[in-house]
N, C-alpha and C positions, 0 to 999 in steps of 0.2 A: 841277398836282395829280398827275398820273402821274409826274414826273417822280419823283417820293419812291418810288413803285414801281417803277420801273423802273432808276433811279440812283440809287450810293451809290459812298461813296469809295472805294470798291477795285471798281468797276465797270470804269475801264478797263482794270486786271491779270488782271481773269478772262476780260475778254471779245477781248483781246489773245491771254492760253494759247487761247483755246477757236477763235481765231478761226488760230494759228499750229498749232493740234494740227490742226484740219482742213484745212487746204493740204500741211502733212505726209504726214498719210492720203491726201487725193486723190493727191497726185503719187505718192504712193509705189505706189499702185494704178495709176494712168497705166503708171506705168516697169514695173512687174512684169509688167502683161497686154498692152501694144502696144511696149515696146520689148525687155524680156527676153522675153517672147511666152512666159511660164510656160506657160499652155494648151497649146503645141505638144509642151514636155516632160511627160517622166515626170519621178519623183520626182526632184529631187537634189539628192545627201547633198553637206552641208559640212562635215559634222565629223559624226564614230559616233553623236553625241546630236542632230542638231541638220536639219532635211532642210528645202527649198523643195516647195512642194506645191501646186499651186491645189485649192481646195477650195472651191465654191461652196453656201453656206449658205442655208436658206430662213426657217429659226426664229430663235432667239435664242442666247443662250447656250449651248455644245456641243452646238446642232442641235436644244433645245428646243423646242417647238410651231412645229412646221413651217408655212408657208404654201404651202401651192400655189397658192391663188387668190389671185385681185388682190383679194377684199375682204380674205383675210385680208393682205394685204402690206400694203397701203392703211391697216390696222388699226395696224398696227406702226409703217409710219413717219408716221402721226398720234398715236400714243402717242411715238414719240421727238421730234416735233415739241412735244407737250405738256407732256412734263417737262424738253424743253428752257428752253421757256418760265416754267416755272415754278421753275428752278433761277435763271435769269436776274432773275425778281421778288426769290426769297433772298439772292442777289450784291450786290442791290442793300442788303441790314441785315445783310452781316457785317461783322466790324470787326476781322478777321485776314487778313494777307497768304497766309499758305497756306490758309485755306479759300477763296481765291478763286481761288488756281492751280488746288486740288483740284476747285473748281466748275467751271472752265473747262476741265481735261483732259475732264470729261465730259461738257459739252456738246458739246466739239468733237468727243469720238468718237461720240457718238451721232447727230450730224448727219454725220458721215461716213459712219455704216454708213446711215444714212434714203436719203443719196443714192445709193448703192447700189444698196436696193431701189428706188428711184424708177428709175434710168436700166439695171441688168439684171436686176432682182427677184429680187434674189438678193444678200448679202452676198459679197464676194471675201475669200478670207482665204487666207492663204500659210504658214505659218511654223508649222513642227511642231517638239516637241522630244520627245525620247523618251529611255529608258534603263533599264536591266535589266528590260525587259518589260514598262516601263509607258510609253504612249504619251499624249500632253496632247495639248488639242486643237485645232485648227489654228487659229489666230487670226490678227490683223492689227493697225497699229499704234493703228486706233479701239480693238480690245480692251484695249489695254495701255495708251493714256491713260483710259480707263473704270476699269481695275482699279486705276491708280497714283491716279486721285483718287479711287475709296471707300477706297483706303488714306490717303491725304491728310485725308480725315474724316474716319474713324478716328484717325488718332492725334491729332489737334485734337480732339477730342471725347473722348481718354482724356487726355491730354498737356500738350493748349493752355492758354492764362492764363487761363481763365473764374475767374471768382469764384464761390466756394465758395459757396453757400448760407448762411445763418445756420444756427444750431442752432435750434431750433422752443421748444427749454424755455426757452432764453431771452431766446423775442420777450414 
């Protein structure tokens, strides 16, 4: 009976992205903060737009509702915990290849930023870009599979094969 909530045919492709987007994220954090030892530097620039930066995050999105406390951290990676799980129930009744990659870049990065706060309570995030006085703000590779699969839903949901609706006057 779960198994119809839980699997569906394009379960093993999302849960493969989600499962390859977070070994990406973790190692890629691994190598920045104990082998490149980012902490130990200041900023540095690799190209006039583009800078390595540790920046550790306590909120969400560009430093939104900060946590300082462990209930509020606790809060956070139980909400990414939750909609992890429950993108994985959806996974299991789409019936497009790219809304499952799309699903699975975001669970993967949001279980990577979870584990984060779980093991320094605090999201790690490196990667600044900037240019004519406008600066974005520091993210990491869980940011960028999060942003490339609400784009991924996004355009399946403007784009994708859905079938059009009837017209209503002439049901």
């Amino acid at each position: 009976m779960f198994r119809h909530w839980l699997w569906g045919p394009y379960s093993p492709l999302g849960l493969i992205v989600a499962l390859l987007t977070l070994v990406a994220d973790q190692a890629n954090k691994a190598w920045m903060l104990y082998v490149y030892d980012i902490g130990a530097k200041q900023t540095v620039t690799l190209t006039p737009f583009f800078d390595l930066v540790l920046v550790w995050n306590k909120g969400i999105s560009y430093g939104l509702l900060p946590q300082d406390s462990s209930a509020g951290r606790l809060g956070l990676i139980a909400f990414a915990i939750v909609a992890s799980v429950a993108l994985i129930v959806w996974l299991a009744r789409i019936t497009a290849p790219l809304t499952a990659v799309a699903i699975g870049l975001i669970i993967g990065g949001a279980l990577g930023n979870a584990i984060d706060r779980a093991v320094y309570g605090a999201v790690a995030d490196f990667y600044a870009f900037h240019a004519f006085g406008f600066e974005w703000y520091v993210f990491n590779i869980a940011d960028v599979a999060i942003v490339a699969g609400v784009i991924g839903l996004l355009y399946d949901s403007i784009f994708g094969g859905h079938k059009k609706a009837g017209n209503p006057s002439k049901m």
